[in-house]
MARTI-528940 format. One record per residue: z, y, x of N, C-alpha, C, O in turn. Coordinates in steps of 0.05 Angstrom, whole numbers, plus 32768, in hexadecimal, padded with zeros to 4 digits. Each point is the difference from the previous one (the first is absolute). Layout:
% residues N
ZYXZYXZYXZYX;...
% end
This chain:
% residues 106
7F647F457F9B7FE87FF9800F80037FE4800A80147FF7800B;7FD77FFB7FEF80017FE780127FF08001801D7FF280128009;80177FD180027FF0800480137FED7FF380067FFB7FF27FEC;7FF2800980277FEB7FE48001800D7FEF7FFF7FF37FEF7FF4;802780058013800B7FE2800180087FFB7FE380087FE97FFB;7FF6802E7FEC800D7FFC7FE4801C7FFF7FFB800A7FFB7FEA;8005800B802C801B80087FFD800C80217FFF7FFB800D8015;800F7FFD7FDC80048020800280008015801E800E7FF98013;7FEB80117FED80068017801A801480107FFD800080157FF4;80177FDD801A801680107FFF800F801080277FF67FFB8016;801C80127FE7800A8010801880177FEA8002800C7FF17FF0;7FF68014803480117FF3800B801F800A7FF7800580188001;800C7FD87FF7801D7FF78001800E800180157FFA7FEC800E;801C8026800180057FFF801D80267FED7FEF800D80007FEB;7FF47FF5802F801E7FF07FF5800E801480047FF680168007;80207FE87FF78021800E80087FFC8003801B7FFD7FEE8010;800280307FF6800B800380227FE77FFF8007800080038019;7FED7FFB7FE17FE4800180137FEF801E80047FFA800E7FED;80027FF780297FF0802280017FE2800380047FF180148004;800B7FCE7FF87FE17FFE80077FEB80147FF17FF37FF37FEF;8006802480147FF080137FF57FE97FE67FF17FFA7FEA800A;7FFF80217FDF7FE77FF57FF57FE18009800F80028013800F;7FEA7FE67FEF7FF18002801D7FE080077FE77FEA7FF58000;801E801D7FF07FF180167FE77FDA7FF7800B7FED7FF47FF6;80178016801B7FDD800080087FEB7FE580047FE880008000;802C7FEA80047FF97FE97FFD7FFD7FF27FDD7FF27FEE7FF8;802180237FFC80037FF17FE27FE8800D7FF07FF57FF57FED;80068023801D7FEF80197FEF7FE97FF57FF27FF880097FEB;7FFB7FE080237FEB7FF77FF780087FEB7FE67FF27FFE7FED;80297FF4801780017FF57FE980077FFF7FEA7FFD7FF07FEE;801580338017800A80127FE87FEA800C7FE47FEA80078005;801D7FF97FE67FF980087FF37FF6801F7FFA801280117FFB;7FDC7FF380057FF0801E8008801280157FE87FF580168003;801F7FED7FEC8013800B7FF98016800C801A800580168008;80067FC780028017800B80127FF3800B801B800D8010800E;7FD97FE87FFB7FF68014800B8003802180058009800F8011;7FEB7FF27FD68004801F7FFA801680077FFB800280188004;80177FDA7FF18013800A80008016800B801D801180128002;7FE37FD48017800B800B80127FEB8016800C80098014800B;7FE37FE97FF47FF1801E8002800E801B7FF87FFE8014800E;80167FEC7FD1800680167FFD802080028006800C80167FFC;7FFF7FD9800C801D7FFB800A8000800A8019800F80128006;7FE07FE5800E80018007801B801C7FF0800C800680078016;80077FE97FE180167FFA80097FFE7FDB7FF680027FF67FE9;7FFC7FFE802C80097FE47FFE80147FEF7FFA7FFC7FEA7FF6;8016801E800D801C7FF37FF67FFF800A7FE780007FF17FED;8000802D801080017FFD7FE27FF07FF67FE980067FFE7FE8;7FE37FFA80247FE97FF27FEE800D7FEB7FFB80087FFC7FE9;7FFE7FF0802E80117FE17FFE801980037FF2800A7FEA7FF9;800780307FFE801280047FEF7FFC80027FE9800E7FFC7FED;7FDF800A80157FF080027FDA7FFD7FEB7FF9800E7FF67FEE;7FD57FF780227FFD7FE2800180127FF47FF380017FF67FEA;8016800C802E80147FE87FFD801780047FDE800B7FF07FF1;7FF38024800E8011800D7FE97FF080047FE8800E80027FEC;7FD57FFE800E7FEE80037FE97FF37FFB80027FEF80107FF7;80067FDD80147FEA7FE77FFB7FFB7FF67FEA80127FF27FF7;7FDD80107FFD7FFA7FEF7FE7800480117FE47FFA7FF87FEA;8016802980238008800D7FE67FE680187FF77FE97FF98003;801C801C7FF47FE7800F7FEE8016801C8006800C80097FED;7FF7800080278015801680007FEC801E7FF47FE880048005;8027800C7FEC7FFB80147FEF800B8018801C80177FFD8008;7FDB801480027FFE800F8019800A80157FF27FF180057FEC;8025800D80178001801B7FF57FF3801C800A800080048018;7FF7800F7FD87FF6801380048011801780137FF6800C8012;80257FF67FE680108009801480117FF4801480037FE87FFC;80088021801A80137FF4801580187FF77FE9800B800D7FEE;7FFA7FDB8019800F7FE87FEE801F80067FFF800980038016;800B80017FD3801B800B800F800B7FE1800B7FF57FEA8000;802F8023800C80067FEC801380067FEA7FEC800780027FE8;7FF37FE5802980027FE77FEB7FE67FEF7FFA80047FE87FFB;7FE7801F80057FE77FFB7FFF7FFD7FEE800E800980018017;7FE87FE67FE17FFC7FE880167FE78008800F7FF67FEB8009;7FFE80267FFD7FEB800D80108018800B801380017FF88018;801080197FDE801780168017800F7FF58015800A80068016;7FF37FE17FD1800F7FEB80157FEE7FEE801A80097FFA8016;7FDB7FFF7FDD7FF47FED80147FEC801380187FF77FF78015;800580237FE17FF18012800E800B8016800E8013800C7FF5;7FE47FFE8025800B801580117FF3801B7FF07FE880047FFE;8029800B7FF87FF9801B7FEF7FDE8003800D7FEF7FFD7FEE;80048008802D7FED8005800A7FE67FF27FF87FEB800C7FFF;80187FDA7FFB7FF77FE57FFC7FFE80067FDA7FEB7FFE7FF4;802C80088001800280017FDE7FEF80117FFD7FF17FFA7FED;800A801D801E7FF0801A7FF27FE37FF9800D7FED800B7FF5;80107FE8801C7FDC7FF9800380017FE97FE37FF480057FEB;80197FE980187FFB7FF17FE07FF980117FEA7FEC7FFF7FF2;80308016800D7FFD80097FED7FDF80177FF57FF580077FEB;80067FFE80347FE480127FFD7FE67FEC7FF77FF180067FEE;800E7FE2801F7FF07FED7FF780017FFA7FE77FEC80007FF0;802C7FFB800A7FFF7FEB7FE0800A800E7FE97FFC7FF67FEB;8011802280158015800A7FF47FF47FFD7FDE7FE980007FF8;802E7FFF7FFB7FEE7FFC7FEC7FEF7FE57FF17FF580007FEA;800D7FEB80267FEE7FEB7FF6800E7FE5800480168002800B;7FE27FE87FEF80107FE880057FEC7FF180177FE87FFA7FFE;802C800080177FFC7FEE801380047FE7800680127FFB8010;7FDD7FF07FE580097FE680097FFF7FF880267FEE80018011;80337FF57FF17FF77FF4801980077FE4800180147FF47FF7;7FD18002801A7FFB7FE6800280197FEF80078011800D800D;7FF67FD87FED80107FED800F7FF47FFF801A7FE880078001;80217FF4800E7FF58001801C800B7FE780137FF97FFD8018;80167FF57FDE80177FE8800F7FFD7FE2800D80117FF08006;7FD580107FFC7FF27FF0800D7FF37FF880147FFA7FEA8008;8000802F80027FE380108015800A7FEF80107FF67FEA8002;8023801D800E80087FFD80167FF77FD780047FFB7FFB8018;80047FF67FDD7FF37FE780087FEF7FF780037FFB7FE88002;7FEE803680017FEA7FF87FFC7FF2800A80177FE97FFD8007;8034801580077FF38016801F80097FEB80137FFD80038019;
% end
């Protein structure tokens, strides 16, 4: 997604050591109506920004069953968090957006 300024809409980058929560309800408007709904079906914030930050830009193939151990889902998602994905998408391919920009634009 771009944005009105023509530079990408990307999610904030926190440095080393920083706890500054990302501030979701302020960005929502400039998110792309995908990651929207995706944190709609996550219900969990951090793990959205874990996906973000870890598959941005990729086309992830969602499995139909709970994933065995090893799975880069098992790994970036809280089991609770994986099985609402998995009820949403199971089965289909999910692109998620790059997102690594936003934050200069809030």
């Amino acid at each position: 997604m771009w944005s009105s300024s023509g530079s990408p809409a990307t999610l904030p980058r926190h440095t080393a050591g920083s706890s500054a929560p990302v501030d979701w309800d302020s960005l929502l408007p400039l998110l792309p109506e995908s990651v929207r709904l995706l944190r709609q079906v996550l219900e969990d914030d951090a793990a959205l920004h874990r996906l973000l930050e870890h598959c941005g830009g990729l086309t992830l193939r969602i499995p139909r069953r709970f994933p065995s151990e090893g799975h880069l889902l098992r790994a970036l998602l809280p089991e609770p968090v994986l099985r609402r994905l998995l009820g949403a998408y199971g089965g289909t391919c999910l692109y998620i957006p790059r997102c690594a920009r936003l934050a200069r634009q809030v």
